[in-house]
N, C-alpha and C positions, 0 to 999 in steps of 0.2 A: 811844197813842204809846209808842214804847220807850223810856221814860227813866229811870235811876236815877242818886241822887246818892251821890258817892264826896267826904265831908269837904263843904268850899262849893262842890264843883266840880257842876254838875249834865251827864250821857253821854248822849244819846241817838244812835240809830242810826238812820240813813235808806237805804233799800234802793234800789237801782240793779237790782240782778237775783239770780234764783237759780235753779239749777239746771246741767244736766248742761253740762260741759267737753269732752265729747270722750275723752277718757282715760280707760284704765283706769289701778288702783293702780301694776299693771305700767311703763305708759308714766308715768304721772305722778311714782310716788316708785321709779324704778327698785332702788335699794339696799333697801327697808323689806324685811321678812320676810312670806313669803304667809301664814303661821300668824298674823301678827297680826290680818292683816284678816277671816280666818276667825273669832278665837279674838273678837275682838268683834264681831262683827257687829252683834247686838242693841245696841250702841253707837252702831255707825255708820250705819246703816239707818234711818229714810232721810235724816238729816240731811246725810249726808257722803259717802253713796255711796246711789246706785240698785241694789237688790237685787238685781233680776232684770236689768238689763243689764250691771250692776259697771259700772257709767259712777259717777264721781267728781262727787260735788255740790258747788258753792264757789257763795257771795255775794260780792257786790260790793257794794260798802257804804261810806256815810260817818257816818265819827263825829264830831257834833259836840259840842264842848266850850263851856259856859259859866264863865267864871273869872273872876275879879277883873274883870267886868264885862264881858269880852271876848266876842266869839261867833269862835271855834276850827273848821275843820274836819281833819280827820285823812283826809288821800288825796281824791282827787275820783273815782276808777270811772274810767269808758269812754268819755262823755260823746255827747252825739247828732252824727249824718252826717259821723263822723270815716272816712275812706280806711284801709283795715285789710286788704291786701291776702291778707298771710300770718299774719292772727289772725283765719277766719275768725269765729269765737264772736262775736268785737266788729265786724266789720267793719259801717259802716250803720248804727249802731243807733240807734232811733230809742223813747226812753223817758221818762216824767214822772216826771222825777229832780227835779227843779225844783219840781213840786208837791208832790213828797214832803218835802224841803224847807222848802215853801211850809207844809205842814200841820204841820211842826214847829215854827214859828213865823219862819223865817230867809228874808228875801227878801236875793237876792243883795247889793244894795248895803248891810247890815247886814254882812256876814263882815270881822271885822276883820282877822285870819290865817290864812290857809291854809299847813299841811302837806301836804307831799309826801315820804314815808315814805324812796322812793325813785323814779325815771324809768320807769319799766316801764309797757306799756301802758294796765294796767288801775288806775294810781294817779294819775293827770296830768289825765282825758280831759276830766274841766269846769272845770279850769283855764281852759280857752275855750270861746266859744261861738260860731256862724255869726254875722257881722252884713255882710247882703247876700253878698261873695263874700272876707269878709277874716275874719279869727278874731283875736278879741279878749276880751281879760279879762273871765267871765264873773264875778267879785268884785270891780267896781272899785275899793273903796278899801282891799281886801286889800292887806296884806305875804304874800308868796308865800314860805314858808322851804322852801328845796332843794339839799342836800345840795354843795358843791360839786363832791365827786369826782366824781358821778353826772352833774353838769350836763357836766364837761369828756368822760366818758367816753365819751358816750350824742352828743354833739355830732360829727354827721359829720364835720366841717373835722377830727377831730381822727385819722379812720381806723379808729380801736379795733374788734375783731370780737369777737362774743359769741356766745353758748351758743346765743342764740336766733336767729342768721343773721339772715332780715329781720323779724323777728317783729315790735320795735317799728320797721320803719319807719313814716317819716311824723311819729312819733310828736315827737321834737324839736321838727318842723319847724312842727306846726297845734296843739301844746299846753306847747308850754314856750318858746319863741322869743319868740312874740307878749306873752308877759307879762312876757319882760325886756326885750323891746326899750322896752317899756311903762314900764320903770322900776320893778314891783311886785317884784322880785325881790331878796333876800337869800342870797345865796351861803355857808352855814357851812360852817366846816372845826372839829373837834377837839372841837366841843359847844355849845350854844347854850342861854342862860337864857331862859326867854321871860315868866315869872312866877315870884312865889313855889313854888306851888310845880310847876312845868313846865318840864323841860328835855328836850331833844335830847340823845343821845348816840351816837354812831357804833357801829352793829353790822355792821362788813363781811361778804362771803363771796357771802350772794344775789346784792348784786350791789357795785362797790365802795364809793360812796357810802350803802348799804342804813343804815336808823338806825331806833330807838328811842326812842319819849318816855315820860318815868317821870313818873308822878304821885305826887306828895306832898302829903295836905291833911285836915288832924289825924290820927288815928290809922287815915287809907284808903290803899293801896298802889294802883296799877295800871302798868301797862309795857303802850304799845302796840308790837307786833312786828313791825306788817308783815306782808313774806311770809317771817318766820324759821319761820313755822307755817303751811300750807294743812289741816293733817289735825290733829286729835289725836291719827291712830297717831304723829306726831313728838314728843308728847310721851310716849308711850310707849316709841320707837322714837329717840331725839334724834340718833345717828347718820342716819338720815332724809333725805334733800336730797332737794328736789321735783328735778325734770331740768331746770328753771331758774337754777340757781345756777353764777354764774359761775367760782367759788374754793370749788369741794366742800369743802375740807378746814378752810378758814376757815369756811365757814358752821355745818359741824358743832361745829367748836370755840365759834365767836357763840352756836350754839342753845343747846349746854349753861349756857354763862354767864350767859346771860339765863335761863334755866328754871332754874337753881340759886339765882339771886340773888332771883327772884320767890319760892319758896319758904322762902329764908329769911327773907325780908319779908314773906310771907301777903299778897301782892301778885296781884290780878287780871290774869290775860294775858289779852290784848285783841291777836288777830291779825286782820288786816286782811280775810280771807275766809272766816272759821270761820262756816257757818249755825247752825243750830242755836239752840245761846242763847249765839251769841255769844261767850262767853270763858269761862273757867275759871280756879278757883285749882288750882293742883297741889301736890303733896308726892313728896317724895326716895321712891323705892323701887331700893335699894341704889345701880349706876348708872344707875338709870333714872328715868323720872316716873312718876306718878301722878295722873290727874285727881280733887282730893280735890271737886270742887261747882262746878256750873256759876252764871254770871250768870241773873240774874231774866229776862233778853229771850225774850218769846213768839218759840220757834222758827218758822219761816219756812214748813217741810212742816205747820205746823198753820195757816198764816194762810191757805193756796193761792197 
């Protein structure tokens, strides 16, 4: 099992999927520089890109947290026989997320809170699950924390049009709706304590409600990012935006902020789709980053 403990907190990850996207670096991080992706390859190969097709490798992954007693998940993936019309990679998908899960030790009705980083397709999906022909909390006695911008932005009644046209449709409708109609949901604005030492803090730009949670617990650092990171060339690269991002010019400014603050704290980043092992510390290399050592997590292209 992928578990390492950060102070009393103990992290493990549970895999939903990996592999190619569709994309190349080109389509994916339109802005990054084509020299980077050459100049590492032996980096990125095959963690984070397919060699020979330069197709972009990303996981889908949750991370759960145990804390002060609590069982935490960090995003919920894609989730099974969700309607994905114009996302084909997820559309249908039908996977033993659940027993992955299950092998971790967390049977649904144990989740005391679920994170949702941000509303994007691939962060919501098992937030519900099919029951007969209605979608219902697939964590029943979760607290669901979700961003409020995101909720209001992403919420059609409300009209707002995004980067990704109908990318997440549906997606409101069969994975975030049914759990506040449910009552499970916490709407934050401005920052959110959840423990000692676990907070929310708002990192716009991807998208508006997009957020960060920073761990603090004795002398361990970590910050999960979401999708402020798909690549490590963005932490080489932090001017970087995947072609997801809603407010280019805010995100870039978030990413730096957050990859400057982890560093000065020797704090673990922890993005939401990084295969490989998962996260990395970094270090300042003038204005740029540095991956100074990756997390302990058996990469993904070794397990098959």
């Amino acid at each position: 099992m992928d578990t390492i403990t950060l102070g009393n907190v103990t992290l493990t990850r549970v895999r939903e999927y990996f592999g190619p996207v569709d994309m190349t670096p080109e389509t994916f991080f339109p802005d990054s520089p084509a020299e980077t992706w050459e100049e590492q390859r032996a980096m990125l190969v095959p963690d984070f890109l397919d060699g020979g097709s330069r197709i972009v490798n990303s996981a889908i992954q949750t991370w759960v947290l145990r804390s002060e007693g609590r069982t935490i998940l960090v995003d919920t993936g894609v989730g099974n026989h969700k309607e994905r019309p114009y996302a084909p990679v997820w559309n249908r998908m039908d996977t033993g997320f659940l027993d992955g899960l299950a092998r971790a030790g967390v049977r649904p009705e144990d989740v005391d809170i679920v994170i949702n980083t941000h509303l994007h397709v691939d962060h919501v999906g098992w937030n519900t699950r099919l029951d007969g022909r209605a979608w219902v909390p697939t964590f029943p006695h979760a607290t669901y924390l979700m961003p409020k911008d995101d909720f209001d932005f992403w919420n059609p009644e409300n009209g707002h049009e995004s980067v990704l046209g109908r990318g997440n449709q549906n997606v409101f409708e069969d994975s975030v709706l049914p759990v506040h109609r449910a009552g499970r949901t916490l709407l934050w604005e401005g920052g959110h304590q959840i423990d000692a030492g676990l907070r929310l803090e708002p990192a716009p730009g991807h998208t508006p409600g997009s957020s960060v949670l920073t761990l603090i617990s004795g002398t361990d650092r970590a910050v999960f990012v979401g999708d402020l990171l798909h690549s490590p060339v963005q932490i080489l690269e932090p001017d970087s935006n995947s072609c997801f991002c809603e407010d280019p010019a805010r995100a870039r400014a978030t990413r730096r902020e957050v990859l400057g603050r982890a560093a000065d704290d020797n704090a673990l980043v922890i993005p939401a789709h990084l295969g490989g092992h998962g996260a990395a510390e970094v270090t300042r290399d003038g204005s740029r980053f540095a991956v100074k050592g990756w997390a302990p997590f058996s990469p993904y292209a070794e397990q098959g």
